[in-house]
VOSETI-884298 format. One record per residue (C-alpha): residue in one letter; x, y, z. Coordinates in steps of 0.1 Angstrom, whole numbers, padded with zeros to 4 digits, always signed. Layout:
% residues N
AXYZ
...
//
This chain:
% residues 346
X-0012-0294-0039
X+0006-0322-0027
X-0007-0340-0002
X+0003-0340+0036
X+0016-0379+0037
X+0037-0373+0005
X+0054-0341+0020
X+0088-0340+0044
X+0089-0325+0077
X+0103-0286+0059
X+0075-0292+0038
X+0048-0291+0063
X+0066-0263+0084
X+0068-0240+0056
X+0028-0248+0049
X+0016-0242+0086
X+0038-0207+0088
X+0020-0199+0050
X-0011-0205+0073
X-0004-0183+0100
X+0006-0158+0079
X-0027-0160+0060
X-0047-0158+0090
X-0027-0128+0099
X-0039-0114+0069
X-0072-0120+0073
X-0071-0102+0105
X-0053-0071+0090
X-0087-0073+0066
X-0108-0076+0096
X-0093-0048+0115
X-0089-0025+0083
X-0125-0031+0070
X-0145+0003+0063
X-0156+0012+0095
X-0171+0043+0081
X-0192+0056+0050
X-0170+0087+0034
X-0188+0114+0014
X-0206+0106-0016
X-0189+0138-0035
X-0159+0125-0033
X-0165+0094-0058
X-0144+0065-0040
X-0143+0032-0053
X-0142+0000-0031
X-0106+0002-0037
X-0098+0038-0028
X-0120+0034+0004
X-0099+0006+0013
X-0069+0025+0010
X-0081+0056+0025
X-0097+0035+0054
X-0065+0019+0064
X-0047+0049+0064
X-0075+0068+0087
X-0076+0038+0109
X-0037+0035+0117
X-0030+0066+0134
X+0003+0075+0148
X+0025+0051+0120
X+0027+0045+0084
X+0011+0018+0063
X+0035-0006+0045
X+0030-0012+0007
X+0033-0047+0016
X+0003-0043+0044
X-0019-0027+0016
X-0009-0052-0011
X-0021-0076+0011
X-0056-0061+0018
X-0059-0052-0013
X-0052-0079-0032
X-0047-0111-0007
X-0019-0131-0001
X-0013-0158-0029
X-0017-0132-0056
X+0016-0119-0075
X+0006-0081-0083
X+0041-0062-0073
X+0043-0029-0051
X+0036-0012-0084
X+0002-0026-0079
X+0003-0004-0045
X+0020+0026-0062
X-0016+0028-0086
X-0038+0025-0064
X-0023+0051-0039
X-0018+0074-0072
X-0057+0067-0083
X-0066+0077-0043
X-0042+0111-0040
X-0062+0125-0075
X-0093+0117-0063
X-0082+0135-0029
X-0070+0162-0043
X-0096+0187-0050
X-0107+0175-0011
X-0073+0190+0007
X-0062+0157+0017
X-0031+0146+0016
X-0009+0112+0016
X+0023+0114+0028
X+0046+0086+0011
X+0078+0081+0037
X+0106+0055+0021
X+0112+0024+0034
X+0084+0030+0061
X+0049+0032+0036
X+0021+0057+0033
X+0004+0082+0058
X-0025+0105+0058
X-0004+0140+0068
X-0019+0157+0107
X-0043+0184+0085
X-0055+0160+0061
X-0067+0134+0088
X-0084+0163+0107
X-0100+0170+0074
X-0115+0133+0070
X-0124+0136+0108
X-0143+0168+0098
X-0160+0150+0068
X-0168+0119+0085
X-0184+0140+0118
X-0156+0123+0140
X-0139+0150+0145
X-0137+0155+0188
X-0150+0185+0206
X-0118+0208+0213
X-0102+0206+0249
X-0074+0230+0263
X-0049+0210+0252
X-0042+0179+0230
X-0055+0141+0245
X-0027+0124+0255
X-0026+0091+0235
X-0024+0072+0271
X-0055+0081+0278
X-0079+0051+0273
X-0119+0062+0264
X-0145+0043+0276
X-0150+0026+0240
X-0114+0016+0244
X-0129+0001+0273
X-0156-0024+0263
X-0135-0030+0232
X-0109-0043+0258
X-0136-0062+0282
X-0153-0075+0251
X-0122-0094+0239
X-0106-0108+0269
X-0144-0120+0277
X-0139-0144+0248
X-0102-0148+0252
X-0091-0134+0225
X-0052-0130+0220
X-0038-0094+0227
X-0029-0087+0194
X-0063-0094+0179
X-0077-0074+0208
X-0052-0046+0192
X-0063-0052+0158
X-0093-0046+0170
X-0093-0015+0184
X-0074-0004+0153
X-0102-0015+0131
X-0124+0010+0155
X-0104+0040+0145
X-0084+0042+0177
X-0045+0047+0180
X-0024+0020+0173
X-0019+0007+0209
X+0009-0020+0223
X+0001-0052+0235
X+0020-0044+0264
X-0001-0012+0268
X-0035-0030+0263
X-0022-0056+0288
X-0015-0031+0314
X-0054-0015+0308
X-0063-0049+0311
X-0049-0052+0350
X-0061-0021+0359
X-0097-0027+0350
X-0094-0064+0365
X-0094-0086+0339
X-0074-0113+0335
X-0072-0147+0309
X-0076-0178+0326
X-0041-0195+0317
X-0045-0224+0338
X-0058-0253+0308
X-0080-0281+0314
X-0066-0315+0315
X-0067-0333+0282
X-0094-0353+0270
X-0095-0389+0254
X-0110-0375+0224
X-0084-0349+0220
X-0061-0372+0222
X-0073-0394+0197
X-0074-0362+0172
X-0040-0353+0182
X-0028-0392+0175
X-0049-0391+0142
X-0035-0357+0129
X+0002-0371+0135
X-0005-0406+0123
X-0015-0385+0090
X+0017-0363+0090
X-0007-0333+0097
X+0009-0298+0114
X-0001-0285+0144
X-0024-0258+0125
X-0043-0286+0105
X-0048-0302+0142
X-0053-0273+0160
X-0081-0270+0136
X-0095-0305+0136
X-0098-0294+0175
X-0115-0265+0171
X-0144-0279+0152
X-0146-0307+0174
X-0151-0282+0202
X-0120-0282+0218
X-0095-0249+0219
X-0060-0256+0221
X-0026-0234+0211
X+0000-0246+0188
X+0023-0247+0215
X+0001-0266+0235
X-0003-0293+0209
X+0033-0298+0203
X+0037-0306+0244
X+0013-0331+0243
X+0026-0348+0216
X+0058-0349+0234
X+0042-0360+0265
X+0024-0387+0244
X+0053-0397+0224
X+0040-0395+0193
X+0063-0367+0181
X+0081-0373+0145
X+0106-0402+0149
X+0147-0394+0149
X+0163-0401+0120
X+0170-0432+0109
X+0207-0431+0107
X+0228-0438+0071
X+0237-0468+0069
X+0276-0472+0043
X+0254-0489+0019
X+0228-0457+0023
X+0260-0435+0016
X+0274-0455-0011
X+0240-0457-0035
X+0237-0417-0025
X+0273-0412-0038
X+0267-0433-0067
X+0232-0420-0078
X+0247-0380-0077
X+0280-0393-0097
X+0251-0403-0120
X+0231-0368-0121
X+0204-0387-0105
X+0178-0359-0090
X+0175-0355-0053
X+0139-0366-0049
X+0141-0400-0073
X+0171-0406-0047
X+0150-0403-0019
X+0124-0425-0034
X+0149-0451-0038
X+0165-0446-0005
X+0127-0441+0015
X+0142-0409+0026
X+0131-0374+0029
X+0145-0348-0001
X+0153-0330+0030
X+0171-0357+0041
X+0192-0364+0012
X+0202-0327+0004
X+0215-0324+0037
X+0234-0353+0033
X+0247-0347+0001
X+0259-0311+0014
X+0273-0332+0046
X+0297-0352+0020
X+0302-0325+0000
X+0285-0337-0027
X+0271-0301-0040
X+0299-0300-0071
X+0278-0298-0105
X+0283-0311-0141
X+0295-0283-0161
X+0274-0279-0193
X+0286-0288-0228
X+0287-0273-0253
X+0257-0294-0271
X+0240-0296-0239
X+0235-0256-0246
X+0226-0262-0283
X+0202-0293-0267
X+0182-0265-0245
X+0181-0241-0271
X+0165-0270-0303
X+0139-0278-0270
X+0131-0246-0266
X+0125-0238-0304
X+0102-0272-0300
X+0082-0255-0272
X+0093-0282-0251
X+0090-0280-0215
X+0111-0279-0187
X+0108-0317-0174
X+0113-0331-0208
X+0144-0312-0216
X+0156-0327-0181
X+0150-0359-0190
X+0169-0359-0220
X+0194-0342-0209
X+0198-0363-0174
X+0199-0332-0152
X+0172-0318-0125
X+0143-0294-0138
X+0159-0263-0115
X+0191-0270-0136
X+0174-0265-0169
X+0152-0234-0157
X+0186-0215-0144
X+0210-0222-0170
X+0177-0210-0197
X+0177-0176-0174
X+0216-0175-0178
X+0211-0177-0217
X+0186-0150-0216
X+0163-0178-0229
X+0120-0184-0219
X+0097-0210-0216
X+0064-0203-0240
X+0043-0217-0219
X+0055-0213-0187
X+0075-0236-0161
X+0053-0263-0152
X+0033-0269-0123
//
């Protein structure tokens, strides 16, 4: 990976939200962990249980393929919903001679149908002692409770608080909803913040100084001791000052290189290298000026991809020779029906 210094500003953002989303993940993994041990007889692997689990666990709604891709098989992996598809077809077999059930619901994901979760309940011994009529899902139980009083004691945000609670094998509760039990048994997060310190500052003027995100600083923080939101970092910065700088504005010269060096094929990022610019910078220029009108291809440009090809040559070096940018050769090769042997480079 490239590293943060040699990265624009899009760069970075794209990065800290890949973060966020990872974390999110890791929560969902978290909160969709077997809680419970199902029956021997029914010969579940790691991955059926995982399945199963997170169906049992999220009552009341459906289970996206995408959700159980993720838990099943993380976030930077490339398995396709047909991965998903499997394993829910492996699970329904094994489930089968059990009188369980998954509902499959389009566009919405997978569910455990009403008889077949009361017949897990019934194998796992959770099933709860009959009443005269059916518990209203506002109802909170006392486990609800703690679970609740447990979380805001460490301050935890609502929806890990909700996570939680799913993860427990409770109904799939809004924030707004756990907030409200929150106020009525008293509890409250402290939102007033303590004052920053001189050593947060200096992290905060470090991680900037490197071209770091708010996540990478937010973290620095944290293992320094300190516990600060995203949003909280990005105001001090701007109370500091120390936010990115505007853009340095183009000067004719600027505009007449950049007109010169795309007349010329010349790819966006050598431009920017040449100009001290961000690629953002340039393409956004370049579409400004409408600059976006490509070279058609020749003829023996064609016949030039297809001899590099046949040579097992990669992308980059067919590029080169034929003066255009690597995404160039790689679309017009997909247009001809035409692959790469060994893959587009890293």
């Amino acid at each position: 990976m490239l590293a943060r210094t040699d990265q624009s500003a899009p760069m970075r953002q794209y990065l800290d939200r890949i973060e966020e989303l990872e974390e999110q993940v890791r929560q969902l993994k978290d909160a969709f962990a077997p809680k419970v041990s199902f029956p021997l007889g029914w010969e579940l692997d790691e991955q059926n249980i995982a399945v199963l689990s997170a169906l049992f666990h999220t009552k009341g709604s459906y289970v996206t393929a995408e959700a159980l891709r993720f838990l099943l098989v993380g976030f930077d992996d490339n398995a396709s919903t047909k991965f998903v598809e499997h394993a829910v077809s492996r699970l329904r077999r094994k489930l089968e001679p059990h009188d369980v059930r998954i509902h499959t619901r389009l566009h919405q994901g997978y569910a455990l149908v009403p008889a077949s979760r009361v017949r897990v309940a019934e194998a796992l011994g959770q099933l709860p002692a009959k009443s005269g009529g059916r518990i209203h899902p506002r109802t909170w139980s006392d486990a609800e409770d703690a679970i609740i009083r447990a979380g805001y004691g460490r301050e935890a945000q609502l929806s890990v608080i909700r996570l939680e609670l799913i993860g427990a094998g409770f109904i799939a509760r809004s924030v707004s909803s756990i907030s409200e039990r929150a106020q009525m048994l008293g509890l409250t997060h402290d939102r007033r913040a303590a004052g920053w310190t001189e050593d947060e500052d200096a992290i905060l003027r470090g991680g900037y100084a490197a071209s770091v995100g708010p996540v990478a600083i937010r973290r620095a923080l944290a293992r320094a001791g300190f516990s600060r939101t995203r949003a909280a970092i990005q105001c001090r910065a701007r109370d500091l000052s120390i936010c990115a700088p505007a853009p340095v504005r183009w000067s004719d010269e600027q505009i007449a290189l950049l007109k010169r060096r795309c007349a010329e094929n010349v790819p966006h990022r050598r431009i920017a290298h040449e100009l001290g610019r961000p690629v953002s910078s340039i393409q956004d220029k370049v579409s400004d000026l409408g600059l976006l009108r490509r070279r058609p291809w020749t003829a023996e440009e064609k016949q030039r991809l297809i001899d590099g090809l046949a040579a097992r040559e990669d992308g980059l070096t067919i590029a080169a020779a034929l003066k255009r940018p690597a995404p160039q050769i790689f679309a017009m090769a997909h247009r001809m029906g035409l692959s790469f042997s060994r893959g587009r480079p890293a």
